[in-house]
VOGU-3710 file (C-alpha; in Angstrom, 3 decimals, decimal comma):
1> xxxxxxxxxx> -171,446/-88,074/-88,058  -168,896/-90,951/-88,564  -169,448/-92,246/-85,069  -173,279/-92,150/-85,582  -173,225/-94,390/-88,630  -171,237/-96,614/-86,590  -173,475/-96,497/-84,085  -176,415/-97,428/-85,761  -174,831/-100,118/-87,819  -173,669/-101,807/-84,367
11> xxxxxxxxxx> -176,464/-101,416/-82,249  -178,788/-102,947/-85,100  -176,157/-106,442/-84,898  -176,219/-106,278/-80,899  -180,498/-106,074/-81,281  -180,361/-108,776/-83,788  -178,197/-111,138/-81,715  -180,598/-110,262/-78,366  -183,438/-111,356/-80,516  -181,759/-114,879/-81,037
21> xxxxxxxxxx> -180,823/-115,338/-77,428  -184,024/-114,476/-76,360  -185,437/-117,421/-78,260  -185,969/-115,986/-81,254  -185,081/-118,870/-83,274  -187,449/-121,159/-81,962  -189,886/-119,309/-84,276  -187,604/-118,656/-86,930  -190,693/-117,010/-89,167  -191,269/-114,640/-86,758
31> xxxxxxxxxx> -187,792/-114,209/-86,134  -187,315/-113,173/-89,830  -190,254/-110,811/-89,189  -188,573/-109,107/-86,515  -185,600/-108,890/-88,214  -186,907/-107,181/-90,928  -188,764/-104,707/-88,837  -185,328/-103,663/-86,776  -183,321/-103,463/-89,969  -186,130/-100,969/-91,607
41> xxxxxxxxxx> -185,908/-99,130/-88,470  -182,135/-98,598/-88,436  -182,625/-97,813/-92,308  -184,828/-95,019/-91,391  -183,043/-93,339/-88,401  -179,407/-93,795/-90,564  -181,804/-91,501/-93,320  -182,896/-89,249/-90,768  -179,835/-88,377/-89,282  -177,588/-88,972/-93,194
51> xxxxxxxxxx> -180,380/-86,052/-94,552  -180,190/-84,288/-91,166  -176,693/-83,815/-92,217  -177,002/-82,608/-95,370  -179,452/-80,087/-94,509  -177,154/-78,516/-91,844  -174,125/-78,294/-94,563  -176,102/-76,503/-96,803  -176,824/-74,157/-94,023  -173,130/-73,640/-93,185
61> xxxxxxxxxx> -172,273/-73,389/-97,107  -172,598/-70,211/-97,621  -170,155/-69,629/-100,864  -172,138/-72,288/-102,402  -175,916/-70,292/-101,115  -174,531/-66,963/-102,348  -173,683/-68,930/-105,758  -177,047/-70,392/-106,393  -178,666/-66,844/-104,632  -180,573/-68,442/-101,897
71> xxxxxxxxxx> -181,562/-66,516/-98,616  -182,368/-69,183/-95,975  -185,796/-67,704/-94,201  -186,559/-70,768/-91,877  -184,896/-73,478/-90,524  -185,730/-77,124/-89,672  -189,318/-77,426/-91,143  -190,730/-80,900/-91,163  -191,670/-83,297/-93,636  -192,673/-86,941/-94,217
81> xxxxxxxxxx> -192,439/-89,269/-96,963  -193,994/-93,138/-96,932  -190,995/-95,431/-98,141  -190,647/-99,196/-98,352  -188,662/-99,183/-95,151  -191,425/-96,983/-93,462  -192,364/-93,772/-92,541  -189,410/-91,509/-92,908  -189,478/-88,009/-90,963  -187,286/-85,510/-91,960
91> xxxxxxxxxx> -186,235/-81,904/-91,057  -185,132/-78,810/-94,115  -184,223/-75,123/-94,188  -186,818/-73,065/-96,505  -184,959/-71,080/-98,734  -185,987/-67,999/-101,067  -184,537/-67,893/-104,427  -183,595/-64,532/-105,960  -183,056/-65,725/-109,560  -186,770/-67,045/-110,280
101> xxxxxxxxxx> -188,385/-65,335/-106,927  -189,730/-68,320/-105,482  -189,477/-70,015/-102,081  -188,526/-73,924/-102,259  -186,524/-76,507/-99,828  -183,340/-77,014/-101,623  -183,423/-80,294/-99,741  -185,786/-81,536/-101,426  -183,905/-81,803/-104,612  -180,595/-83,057/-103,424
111> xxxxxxxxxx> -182,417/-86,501/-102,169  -184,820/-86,478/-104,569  -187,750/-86,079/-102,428  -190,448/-84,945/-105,394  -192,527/-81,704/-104,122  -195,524/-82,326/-102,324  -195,740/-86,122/-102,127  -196,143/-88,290/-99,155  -195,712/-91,713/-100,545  -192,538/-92,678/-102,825
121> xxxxxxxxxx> -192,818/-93,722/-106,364  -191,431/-97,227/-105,350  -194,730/-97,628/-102,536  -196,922/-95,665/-105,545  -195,440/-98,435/-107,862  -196,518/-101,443/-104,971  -199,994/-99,810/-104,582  -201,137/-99,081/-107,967  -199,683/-102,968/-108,984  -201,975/-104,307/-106,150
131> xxxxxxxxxx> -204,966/-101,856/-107,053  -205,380/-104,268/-111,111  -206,201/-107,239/-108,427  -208,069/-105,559/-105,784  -209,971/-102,564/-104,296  -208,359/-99,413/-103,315  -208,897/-99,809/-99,699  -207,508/-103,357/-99,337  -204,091/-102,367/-101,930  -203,881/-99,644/-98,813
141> xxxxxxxxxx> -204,133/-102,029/-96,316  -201,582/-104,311/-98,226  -199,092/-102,652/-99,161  -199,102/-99,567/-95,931  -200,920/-101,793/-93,830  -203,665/-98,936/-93,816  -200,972/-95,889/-93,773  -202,566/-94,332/-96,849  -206,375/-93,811/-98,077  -208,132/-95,961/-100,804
151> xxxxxxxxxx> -208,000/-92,152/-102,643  -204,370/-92,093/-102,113  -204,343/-95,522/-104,258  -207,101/-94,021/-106,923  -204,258/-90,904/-107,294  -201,400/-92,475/-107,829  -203,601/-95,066/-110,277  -204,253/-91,583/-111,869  -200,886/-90,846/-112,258  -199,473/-93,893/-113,769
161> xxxxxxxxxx> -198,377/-92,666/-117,755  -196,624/-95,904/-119,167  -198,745/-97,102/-121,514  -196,798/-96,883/-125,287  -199,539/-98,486/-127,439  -202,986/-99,731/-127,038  -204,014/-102,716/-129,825  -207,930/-102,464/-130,007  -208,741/-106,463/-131,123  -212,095/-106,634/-132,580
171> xxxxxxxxxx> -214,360/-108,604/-135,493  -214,718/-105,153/-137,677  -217,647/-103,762/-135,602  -217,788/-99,841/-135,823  -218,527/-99,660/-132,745  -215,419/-100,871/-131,107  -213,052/-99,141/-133,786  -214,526/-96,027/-132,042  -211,997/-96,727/-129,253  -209,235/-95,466/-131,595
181> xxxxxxxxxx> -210,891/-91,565/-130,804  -211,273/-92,728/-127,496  -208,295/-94,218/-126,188  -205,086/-92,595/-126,351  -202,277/-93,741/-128,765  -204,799/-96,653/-129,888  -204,667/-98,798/-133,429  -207,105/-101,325/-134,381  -206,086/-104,396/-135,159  -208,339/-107,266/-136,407
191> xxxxxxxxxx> -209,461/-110,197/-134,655  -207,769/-112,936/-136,638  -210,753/-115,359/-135,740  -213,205/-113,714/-137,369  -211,355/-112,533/-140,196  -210,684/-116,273/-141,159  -214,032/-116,877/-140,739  -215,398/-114,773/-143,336  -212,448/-115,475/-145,448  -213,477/-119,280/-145,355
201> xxxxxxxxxx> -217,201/-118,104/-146,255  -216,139/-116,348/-149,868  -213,362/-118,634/-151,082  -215,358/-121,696/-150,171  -216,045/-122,405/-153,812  -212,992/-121,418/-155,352  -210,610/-123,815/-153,311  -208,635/-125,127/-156,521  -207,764/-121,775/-157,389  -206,592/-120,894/-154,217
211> xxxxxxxxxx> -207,452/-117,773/-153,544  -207,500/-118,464/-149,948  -203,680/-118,497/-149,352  -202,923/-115,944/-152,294  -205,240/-113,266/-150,317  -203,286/-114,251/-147,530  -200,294/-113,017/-149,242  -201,512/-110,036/-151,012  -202,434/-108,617/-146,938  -198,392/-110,285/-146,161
221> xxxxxxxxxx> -196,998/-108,472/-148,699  -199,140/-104,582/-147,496  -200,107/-105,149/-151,210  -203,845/-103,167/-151,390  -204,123/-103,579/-155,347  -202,914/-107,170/-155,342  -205,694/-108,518/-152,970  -208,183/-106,400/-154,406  -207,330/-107,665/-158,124  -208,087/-111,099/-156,542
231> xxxxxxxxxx> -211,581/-110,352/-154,893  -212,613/-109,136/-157,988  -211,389/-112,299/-160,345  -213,860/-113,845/-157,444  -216,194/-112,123/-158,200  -216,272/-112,306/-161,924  -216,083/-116,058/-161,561  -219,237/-116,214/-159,232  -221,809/-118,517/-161,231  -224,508/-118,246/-158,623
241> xxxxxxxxxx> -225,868/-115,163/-157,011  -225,338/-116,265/-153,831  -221,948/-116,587/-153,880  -221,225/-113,287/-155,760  -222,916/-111,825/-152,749  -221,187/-113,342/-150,332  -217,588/-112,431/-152,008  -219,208/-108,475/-152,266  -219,697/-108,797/-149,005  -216,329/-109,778/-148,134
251> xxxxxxxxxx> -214,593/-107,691/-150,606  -216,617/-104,493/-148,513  -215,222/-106,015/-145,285  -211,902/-106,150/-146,657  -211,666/-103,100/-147,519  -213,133/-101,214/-144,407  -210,685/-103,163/-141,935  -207,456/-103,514/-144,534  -205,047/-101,651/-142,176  -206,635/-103,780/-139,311
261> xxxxxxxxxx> -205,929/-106,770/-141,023  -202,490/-105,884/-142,254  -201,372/-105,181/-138,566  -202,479/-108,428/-137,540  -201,118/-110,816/-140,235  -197,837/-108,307/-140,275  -197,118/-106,934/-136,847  -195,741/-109,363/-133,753  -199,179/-108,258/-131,784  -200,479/-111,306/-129,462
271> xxxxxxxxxx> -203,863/-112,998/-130,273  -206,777/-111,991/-128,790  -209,905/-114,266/-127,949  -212,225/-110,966/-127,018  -214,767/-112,656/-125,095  -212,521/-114,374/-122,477  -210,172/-111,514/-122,199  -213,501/-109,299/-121,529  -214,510/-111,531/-118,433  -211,164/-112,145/-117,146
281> xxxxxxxxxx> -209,359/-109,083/-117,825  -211,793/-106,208/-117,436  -215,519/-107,934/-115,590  -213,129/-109,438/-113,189  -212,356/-106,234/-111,656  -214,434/-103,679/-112,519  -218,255/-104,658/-113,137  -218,048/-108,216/-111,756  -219,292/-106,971/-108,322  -221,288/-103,952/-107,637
291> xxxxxxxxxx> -218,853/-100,825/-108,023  -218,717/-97,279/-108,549  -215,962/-95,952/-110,663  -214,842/-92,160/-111,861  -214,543/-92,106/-115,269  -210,243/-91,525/-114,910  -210,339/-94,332/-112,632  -212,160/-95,946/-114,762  -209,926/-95,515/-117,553  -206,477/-95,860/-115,949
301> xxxxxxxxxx> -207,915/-99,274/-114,122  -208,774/-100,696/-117,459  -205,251/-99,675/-119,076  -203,491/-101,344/-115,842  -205,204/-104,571/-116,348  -204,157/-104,840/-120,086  -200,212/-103,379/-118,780  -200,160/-106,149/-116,103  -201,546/-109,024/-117,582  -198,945/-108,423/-120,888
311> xxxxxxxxxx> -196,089/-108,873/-118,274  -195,537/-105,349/-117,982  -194,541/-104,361/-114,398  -195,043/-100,875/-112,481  -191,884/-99,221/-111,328  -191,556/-96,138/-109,461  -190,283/-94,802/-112,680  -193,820/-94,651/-113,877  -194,090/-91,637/-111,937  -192,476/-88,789/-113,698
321> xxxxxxxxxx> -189,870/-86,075/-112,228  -192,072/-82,539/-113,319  -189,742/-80,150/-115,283  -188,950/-77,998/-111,807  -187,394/-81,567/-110,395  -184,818/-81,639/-113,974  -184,127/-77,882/-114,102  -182,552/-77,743/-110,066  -180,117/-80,734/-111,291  -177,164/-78,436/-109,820
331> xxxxxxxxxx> -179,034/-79,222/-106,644  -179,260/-82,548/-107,129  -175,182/-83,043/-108,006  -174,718/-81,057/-104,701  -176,356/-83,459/-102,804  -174,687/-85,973/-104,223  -171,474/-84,718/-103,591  -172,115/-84,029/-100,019  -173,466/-87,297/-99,538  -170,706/-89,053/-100,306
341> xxxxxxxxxx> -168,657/-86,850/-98,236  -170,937/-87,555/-94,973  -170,479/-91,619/-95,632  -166,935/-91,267/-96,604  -164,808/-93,296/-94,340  -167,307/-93,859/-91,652  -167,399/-97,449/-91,355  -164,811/-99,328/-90,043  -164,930/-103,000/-91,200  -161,735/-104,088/-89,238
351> xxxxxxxxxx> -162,943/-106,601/-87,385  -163,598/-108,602/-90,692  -159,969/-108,631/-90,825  -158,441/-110,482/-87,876  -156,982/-113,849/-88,395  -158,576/-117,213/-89,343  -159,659/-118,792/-86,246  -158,784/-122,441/-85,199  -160,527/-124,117/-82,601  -158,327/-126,474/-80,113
361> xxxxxxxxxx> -158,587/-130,150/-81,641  -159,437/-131,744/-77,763  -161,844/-129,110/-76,757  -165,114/-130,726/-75,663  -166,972/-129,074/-78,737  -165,213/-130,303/-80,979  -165,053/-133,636/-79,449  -168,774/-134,460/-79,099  -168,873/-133,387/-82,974  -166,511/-135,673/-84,073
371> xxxxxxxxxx> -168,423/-138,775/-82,239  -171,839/-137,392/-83,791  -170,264/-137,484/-87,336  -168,826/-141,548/-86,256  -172,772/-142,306/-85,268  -174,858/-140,090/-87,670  -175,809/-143,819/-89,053  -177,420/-144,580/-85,968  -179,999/-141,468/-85,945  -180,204/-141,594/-89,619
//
């Protein structure tokens, strides 16, 4: 297995260097292009061959299979996974487990691999991230240049669970409070616009008493009794009956958005201008242009926008390990284990090692640089 490694590492330097004599550099983008396409191959074979090894251990271990009661009942079954470096095609033992009774690919758990997926969490991450700016079929064609289905994208979207909190902004309306029942771990939190606004309308007479800032205070200060006390010296002090209707009216408003109100003059929660983050955040991409949603995509797409545009980013973390990944951990420390012991000592990095070369002062190379450095004024 040593030599392998080796072998891979070398030939992936000698196919670099061919590149470069064969002109590559004349068209350095696409040489970088190249590049990156041989280096994701060698990636995947050194997988391949690294997991091949792991798999045929664990098939030789048998103190360790006889520990963790495991009857191997086929070998070499195949499997692929979609990884940032490619399609990666890999070969495990199927196993039957006497302890719970079930059949499972050990393998699967010492690399991590999570049970029935095709695409990693990291190209899951890449596609659902691209999905907030675009359709599903071109965030396919993106990120897997077409490899997976626009309903591959819509699953994974499905999938992605990192949403803490949701602040609902709005001007007090019921019917956008309703989105507390509707969206999941959701509080309201009142638009700070409006609120001033109607603040302005019932303390516009009363400016030398200044009830304006003191109200202000009273909703600082989570004091309920304080700021009501205050609307209702207002409205004692009301000499015409318009204005003691307008400071009833505000006094009701008040009251039926307090913890709205307290949250935003209280909490470190970003201002909202409602209208603009409507058109930009959600009518941008999802009722802008004629297009059919599920209601779950529907949902998750919405949530995504908000995540993305807070400066949130998707990881392949998003994507949760299910509680059969967490309870086969004594798998996963066996891989581990045995990987190290398959990479151990298998690259040689000797020739970094060798003396500090010095070119002869007279040979011609270094004589036509040294007359280039006495004219560089001359082709300056």
């Amino acid at each position: 297995m040593d030599n392998i490694i080796q072998q891979i590492i070398m030939d992936l330097g000698k196919n670099i260097c061919r590149k470069i004599e064969e002109g590559g550099l004349s068209d350095i983008d696409q040489f970088a292009s190249d590049a990156l396409e041989l280096c994701k191959s060698s990636v995947r074979e050194l997988l391949t061959r690294i997991v091949q090894q792991m798999n045929e251990e664990l098939r030789m271990n048998k103190r360790f299979r006889k520990e963790q009661g495991l009857v191997l009942k086929e070998k070499d079954r195949e499997r692929s996974i979609l990884t940032e470096v490619g399609q990666i095609y890999i070969k495990r033992d199927y196993y039957y487990e006497k302890a719970s009774k079930k059949y499972l690919y050990p393998l699967d758990y010492m690399i991590g691999l999570p049970p029935y997926e095709r695409v990693s969490h990291n190209v899951s991450a890449r596609l659902v991230t691209q999905a907030a700016e675009c359709s599903y079929e071109k965030s396919a064609a993106i990120v897997t240049k077409g490899e997976v289905s626009k309903q591959t994208v819509k699953n994974k979207l499905i999938e992605e669970d990192e949403i803490k909190k949701i602040y609902l902004h709005g001007d007090g309306a019921s019917w956008i409070k309703q989105g507390n029942e509707e969206l999941y771990n959701c509080e309201y939190v009142m638009d700070k616009f409006h609120f001033e606004k109607h603040l302005r309308q019932a303390t516009a007479a009363f400016n030398k008493q200044n009830y304006r800032f003191r109200i202000r205070q009273a909703i600082q200060e989570k004091d309920r009794k304080k700021a009501v006390k205050l609307v209702r010296e207002m409205i004692s002090l009301c000499s015409e009956p318009k204005h003691k209707k307008r400071v009833k009216k505000f006094f009701k408003y008040l009251m039926n958005n307090w913890e709205g109100i307290v949250r935003r003059y209280t909490e470190d929660i970003m201002g909202s201008c409602t209208e603009g983050l409507v058109s930009h955040i959600y009518s941008e991409r999802l009722s802008r242009d004629p297009m059919g949603w599920s209601e779950a995509g529907l949902n998750r797409m919405a949530e995504l926008r908000v995540y993305t545009r807070n400066g949130c980013v998707v990881t392949g973390k998003a994507f949760k390990r299910t509680d059969e990944e967490k309870k086969r951990s004594i798998l996963r420390e066996y891989g581990e284990e045995r990987l190290r012991n398959v990479i151990s000592g298998s690259l040689d990095w000797s020739i970094f090692e060798k003396g500090q070369y010095n070119p002869a002062i007279n040979k011609g190379t270094q004589v036509l640089i040294r007359a280039y450095g006495r004219q560089h004024s001359m082709v300056s």
